[in-house]
C-alpha positions as CSV (number, residue, x, y, z in Angstrom):
1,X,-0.7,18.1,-7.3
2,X,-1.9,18.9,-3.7
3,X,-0.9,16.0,-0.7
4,X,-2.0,15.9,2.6
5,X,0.5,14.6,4.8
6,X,-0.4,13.1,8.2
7,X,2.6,14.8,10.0
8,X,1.6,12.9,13.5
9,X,1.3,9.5,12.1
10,X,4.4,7.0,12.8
11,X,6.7,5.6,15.8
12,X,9.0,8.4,14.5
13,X,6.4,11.5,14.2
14,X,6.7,14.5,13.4
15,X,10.4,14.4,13.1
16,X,10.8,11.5,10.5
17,X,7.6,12.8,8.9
18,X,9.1,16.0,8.4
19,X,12.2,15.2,6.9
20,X,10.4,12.6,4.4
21,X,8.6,16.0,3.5
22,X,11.3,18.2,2.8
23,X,13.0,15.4,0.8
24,X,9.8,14.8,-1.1
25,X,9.4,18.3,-2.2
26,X,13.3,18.4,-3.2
27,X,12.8,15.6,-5.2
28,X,9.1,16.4,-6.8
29,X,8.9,19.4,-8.4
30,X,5.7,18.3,-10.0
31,X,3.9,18.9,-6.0
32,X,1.6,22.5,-6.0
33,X,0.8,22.0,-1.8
34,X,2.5,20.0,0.7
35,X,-0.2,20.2,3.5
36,X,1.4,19.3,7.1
37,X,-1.7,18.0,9.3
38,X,-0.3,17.8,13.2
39,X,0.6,19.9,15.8
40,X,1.6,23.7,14.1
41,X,3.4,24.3,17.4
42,X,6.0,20.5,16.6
43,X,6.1,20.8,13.2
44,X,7.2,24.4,13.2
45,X,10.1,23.4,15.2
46,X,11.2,20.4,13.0
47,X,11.1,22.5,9.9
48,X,12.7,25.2,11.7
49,X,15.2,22.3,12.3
50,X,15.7,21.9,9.0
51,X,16.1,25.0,7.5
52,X,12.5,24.5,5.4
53,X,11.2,27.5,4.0
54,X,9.7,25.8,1.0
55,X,6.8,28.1,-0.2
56,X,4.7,25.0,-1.2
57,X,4.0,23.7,2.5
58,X,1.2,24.7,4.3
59,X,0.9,23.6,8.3
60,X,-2.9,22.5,8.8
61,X,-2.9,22.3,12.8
62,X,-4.7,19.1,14.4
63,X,-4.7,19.1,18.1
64,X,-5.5,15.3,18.7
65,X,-3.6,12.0,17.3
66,X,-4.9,8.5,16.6
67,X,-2.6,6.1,18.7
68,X,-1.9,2.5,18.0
69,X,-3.7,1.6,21.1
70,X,-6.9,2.8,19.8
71,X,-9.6,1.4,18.7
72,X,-10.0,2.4,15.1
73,X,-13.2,3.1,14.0
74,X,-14.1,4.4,17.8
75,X,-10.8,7.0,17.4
76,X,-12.1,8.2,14.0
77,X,-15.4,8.9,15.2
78,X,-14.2,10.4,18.9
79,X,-11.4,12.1,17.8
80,X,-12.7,14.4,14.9
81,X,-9.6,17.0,15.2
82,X,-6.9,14.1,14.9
83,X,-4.7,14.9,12.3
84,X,-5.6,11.8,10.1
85,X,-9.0,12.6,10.2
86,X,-8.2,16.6,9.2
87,X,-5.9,15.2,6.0
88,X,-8.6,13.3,5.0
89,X,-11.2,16.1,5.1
90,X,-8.6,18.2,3.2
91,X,-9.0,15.1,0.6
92,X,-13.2,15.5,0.8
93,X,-13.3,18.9,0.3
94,X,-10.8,19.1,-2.4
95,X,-8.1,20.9,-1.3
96,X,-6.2,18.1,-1.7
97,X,-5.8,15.0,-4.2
98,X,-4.3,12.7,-1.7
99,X,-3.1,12.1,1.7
100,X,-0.3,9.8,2.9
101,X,0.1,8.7,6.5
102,X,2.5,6.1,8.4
103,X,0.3,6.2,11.4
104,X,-2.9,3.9,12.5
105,X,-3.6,1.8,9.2
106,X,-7.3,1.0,10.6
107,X,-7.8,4.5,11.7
108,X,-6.3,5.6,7.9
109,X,-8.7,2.9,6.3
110,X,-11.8,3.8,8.9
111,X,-11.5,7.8,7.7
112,X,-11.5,7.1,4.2
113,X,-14.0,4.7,4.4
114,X,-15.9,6.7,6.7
115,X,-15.2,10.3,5.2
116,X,-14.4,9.3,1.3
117,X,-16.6,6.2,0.8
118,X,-15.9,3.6,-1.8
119,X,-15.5,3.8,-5.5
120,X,-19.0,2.8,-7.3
121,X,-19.0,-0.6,-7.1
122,X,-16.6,-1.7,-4.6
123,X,-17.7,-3.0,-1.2
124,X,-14.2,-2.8,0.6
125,X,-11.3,-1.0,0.0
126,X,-8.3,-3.0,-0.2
127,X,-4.8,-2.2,0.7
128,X,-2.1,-3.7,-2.2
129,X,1.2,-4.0,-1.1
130,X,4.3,-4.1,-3.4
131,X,6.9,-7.3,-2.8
132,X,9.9,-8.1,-4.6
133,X,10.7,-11.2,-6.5
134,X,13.3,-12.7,-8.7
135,X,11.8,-11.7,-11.7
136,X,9.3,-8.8,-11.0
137,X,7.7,-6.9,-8.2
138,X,4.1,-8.6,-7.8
139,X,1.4,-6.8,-6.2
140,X,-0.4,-8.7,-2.6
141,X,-3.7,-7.3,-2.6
142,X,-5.5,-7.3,0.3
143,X,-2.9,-6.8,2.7
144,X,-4.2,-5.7,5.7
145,X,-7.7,-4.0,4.9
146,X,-10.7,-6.6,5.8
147,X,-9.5,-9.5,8.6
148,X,-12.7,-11.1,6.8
149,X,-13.2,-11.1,3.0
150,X,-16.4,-12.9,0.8
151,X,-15.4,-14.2,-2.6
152,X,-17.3,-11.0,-4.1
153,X,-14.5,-9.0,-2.3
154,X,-11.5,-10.7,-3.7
155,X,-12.9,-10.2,-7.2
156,X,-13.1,-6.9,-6.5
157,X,-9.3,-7.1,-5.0
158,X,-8.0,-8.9,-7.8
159,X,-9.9,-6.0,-10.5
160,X,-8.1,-3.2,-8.2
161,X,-4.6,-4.9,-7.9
162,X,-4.8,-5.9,-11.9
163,X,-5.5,-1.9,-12.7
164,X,-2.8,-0.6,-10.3
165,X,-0.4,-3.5,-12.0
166,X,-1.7,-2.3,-15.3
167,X,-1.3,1.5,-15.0
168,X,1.3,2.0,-12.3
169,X,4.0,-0.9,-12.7
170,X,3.3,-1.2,-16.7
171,X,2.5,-4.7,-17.3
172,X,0.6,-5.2,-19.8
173,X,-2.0,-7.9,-19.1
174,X,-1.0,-9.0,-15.6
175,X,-1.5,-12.2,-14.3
176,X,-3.3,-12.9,-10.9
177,X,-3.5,-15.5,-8.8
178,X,-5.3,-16.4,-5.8
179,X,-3.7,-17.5,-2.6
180,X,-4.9,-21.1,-1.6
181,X,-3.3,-24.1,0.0
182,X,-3.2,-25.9,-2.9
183,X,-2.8,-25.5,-6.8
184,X,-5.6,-27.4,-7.7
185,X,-9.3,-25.5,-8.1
186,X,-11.0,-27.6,-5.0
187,X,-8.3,-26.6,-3.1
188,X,-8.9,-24.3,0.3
189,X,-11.9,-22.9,1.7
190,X,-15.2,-22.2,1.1
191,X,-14.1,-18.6,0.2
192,X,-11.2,-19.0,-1.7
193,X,-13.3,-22.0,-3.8
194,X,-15.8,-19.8,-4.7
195,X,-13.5,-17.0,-5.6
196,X,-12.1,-19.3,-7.7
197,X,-14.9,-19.9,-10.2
198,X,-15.2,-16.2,-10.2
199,X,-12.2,-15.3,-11.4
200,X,-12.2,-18.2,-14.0
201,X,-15.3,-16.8,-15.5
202,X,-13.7,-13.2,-15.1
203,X,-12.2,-11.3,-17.9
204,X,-9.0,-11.4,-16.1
205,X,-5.7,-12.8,-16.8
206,X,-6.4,-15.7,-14.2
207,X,-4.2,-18.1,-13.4
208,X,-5.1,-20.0,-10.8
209,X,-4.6,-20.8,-7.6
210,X,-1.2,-20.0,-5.9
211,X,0.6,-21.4,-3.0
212,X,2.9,-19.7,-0.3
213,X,6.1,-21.2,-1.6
214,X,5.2,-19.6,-4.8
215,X,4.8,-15.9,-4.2
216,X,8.6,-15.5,-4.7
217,X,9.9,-18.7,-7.0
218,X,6.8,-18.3,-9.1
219,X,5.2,-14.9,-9.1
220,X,1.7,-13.9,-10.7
221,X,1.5,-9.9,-10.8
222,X,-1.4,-9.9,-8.6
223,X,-1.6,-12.1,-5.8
224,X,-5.3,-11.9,-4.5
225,X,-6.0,-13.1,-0.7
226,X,-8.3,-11.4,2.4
227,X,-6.8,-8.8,4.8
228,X,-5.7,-11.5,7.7
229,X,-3.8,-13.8,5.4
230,X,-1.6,-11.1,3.3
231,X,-1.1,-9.1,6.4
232,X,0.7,-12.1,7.6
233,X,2.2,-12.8,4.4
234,X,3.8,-9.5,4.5
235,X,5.2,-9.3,8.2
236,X,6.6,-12.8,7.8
237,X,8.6,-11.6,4.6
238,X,9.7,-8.5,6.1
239,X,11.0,-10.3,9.5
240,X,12.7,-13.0,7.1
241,X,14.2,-10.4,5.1
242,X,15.5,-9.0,8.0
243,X,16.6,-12.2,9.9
244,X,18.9,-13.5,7.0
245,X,20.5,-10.1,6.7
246,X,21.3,-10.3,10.3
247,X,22.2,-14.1,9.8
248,X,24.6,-13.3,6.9
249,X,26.3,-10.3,8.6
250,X,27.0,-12.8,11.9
251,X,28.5,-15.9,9.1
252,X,30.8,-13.4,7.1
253,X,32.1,-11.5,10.0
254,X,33.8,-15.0,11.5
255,X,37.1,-14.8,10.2
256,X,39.1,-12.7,8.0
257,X,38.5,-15.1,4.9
258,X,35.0,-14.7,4.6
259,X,35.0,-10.8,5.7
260,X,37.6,-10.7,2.2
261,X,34.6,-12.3,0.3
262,X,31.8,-10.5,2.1
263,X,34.3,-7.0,0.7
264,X,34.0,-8.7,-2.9
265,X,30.4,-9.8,-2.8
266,X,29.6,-5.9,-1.3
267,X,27.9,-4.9,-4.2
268,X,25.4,-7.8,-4.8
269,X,24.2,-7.5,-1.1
270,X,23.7,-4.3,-1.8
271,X,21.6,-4.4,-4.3
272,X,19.7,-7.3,-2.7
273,X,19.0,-5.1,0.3
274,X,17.9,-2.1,-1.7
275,X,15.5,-5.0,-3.6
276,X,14.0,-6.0,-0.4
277,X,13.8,-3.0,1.5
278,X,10.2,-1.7,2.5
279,X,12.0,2.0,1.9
280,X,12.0,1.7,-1.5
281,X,8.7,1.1,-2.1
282,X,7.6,4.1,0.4
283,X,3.7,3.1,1.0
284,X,1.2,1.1,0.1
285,X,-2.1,2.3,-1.3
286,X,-5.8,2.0,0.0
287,X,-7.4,1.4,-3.1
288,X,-11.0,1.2,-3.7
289,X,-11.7,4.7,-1.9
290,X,-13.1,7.8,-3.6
291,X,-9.5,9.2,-3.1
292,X,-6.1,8.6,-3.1
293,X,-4.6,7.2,0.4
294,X,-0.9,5.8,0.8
295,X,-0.7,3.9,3.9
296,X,3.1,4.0,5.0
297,X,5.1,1.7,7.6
298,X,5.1,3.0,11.0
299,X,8.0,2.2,11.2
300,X,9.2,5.2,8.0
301,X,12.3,6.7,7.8
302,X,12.7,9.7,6.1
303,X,13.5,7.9,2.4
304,X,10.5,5.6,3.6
305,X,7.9,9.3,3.9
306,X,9.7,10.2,0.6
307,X,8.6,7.4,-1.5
308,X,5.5,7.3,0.1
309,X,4.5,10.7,-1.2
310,X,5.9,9.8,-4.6
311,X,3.7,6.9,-4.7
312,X,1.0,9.4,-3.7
313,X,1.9,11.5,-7.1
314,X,2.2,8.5,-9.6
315,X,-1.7,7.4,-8.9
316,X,-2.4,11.1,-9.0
317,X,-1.0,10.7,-12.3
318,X,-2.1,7.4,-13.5
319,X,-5.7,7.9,-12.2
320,X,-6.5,4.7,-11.3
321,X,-9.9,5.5,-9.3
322,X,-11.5,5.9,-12.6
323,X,-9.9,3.0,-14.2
324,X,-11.0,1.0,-11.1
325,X,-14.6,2.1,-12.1
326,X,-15.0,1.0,-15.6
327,X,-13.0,-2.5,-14.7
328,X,-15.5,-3.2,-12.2
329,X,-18.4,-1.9,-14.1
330,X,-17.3,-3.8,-17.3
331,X,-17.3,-7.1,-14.7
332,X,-20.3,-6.4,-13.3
333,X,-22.4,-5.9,-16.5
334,X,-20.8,-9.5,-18.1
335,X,-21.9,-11.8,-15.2
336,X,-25.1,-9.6,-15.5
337,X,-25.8,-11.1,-18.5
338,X,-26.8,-14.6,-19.0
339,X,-24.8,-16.7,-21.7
340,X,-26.4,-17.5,-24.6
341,X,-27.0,-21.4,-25.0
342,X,-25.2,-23.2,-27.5
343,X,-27.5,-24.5,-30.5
């Protein structure tokens, strides 16, 4: 397996970037290439840092970086030496089988859009994003991708997140659900009421319509919604996540009673925390590309880089582009064909 790394991309580039990549190849023999996009000159020094001498990297210098306060599409387009932009050519021209960057997510979606194109059959690329529950780990799908999203779209999100369930997480005939105000079918928008007959009529393991109290007490294995309303979805979660840890850790540090039961409840929060934390999971994959792209927090640590380039291998693996292909070709040919009438 051959991985491009975006070595620039992050709040915490090259240096967190770096050590995700040393810790990814320590951990993954199964990696041929580690390709290092960025600055040769700063990520020299931060493997020199480290001690790296791993035979497998390669440093692929870019002299320009995409920053958060540019516009996406423009910054793909102007900046052609930008080191997302040069991991993604290494992607094109086959020298690698997937990049993996914690930097710009529209820049990272614009370049493979722009660069890669879509699967056959796919409109938009979608990003699906992994969030824990009591019972499983659910796939949100899109979660960041397309602000604006018809009900074609989400069929196509829903296919993609159902395939990734499928083949990456192992569940055999995963539900999805759509994200709606209401459980009922003439519930929401005109979108999401549309979308709703064409997932009924889908071959999919449709369940209906799903409301935000649900996604954790009530889990499909594929949520389905547009780009605006799961990238909310998914901040709000995280800053929840966050605030009752902070909320819990001011409670049990009052007095010396409740720090004795905070010592004896250690290992549940614990595990809780690992459960909930956006490290675990390393990055979220772009599907719908011709290519693999894991889009990681820019916000990585180390562990965070790690995972994310694990991710990267297990589609590798799993090769979900052409699954994705026959899923949506297999949908596309049955609403192709008119029902025969009932005599």
């Amino acid at each position: 397996m051959r991985i491009a790394l975006d070595a620039m991309g992050g709040d915490y580039a090259p240096r967190n970037i770096i050590e995700g990549a040393v810790l990814g190849l320590k951990a993954l023999p199964e990696i041929e290439k580690l390709f290092l996009v960025g600055d040769a000159i700063a990520i020299g020094n931060e493997l020199k840092r480290l001690s790296c001498k791993d035979w497998r990297i390669e440093v692929y210098h870019a002299s320009e970086v995409v920053s958060m306060r540019d516009s996406a599409a423009k910054a793909v387009r102007q900046k052609k030496d930008a080191s997302i932009c040069r991991a993604v050519d290494l992607v094109k021209n086959g020298s690698a089988h997937a990049v993996v960057s914690a930097g710009h997510t529209g820049a990272a979606v614009a370049a493979c859009v722009l660069k890669l194109r879509t699967l056959k059959g796919i409109e938009r690329p979608a990003v699906a994003c992994l969030l824990p529950s009591q019972s499983n780990v659910f796939v949100l799908i899109d979660a960041g991708a397309n602000p604006d999203s018809t009900p074609d779209n989400l069929v196509q999100f829903a296919i993609m997140g159902s395939v990734f369930s499928r083949h990456v997480l192992g569940y055999k005939n995963p539900s999805v659900a759509l994200m709606s105000i209401g459980e009922e079918d003439m519930k929401g928008n005109d979108v999401t009421k549309e979308a709703f007959k064409l997932l009924k009529a889908s071959n999919l393991n449709f369940r209906g319509n799903i409301e935000g109290h649900d996604l954790f007490e009530n889990p499909s294995d594929v949520v389905v919604c547009d780009g605006f309303t799961g990238n909310v979805v998914l901040k709000t979660s995280e800053a929840i996540a966050r605030a009752i840890f902070s909320w819990l850790k001011h409670e049990l540090f009052l007095n010396p009673v409740r720090k004795l039961g905070a010592k004896l409840a250690e290992g549940a929060f614990k595990s809780i925390r690992k459960k909930t934390n956006y490290e675990e999971y390393g990055g979220m994959p772009l599907l719908g590309v011709n290519g693999i792209c894991i889009i990681a927090h820019g916000a990585s640590s180390a562990l965070a880089i790690k995972n994310a380039i694990r991710a990267a291998t297990e589609s590798i693996t799993q090769e979900i582009n052409p699954q994705i292909v026959r899923e949506v070709q297999s949908y596309n040919e049955k609403i192709a064909t008119p029902a025969t009438p009932f005599r």
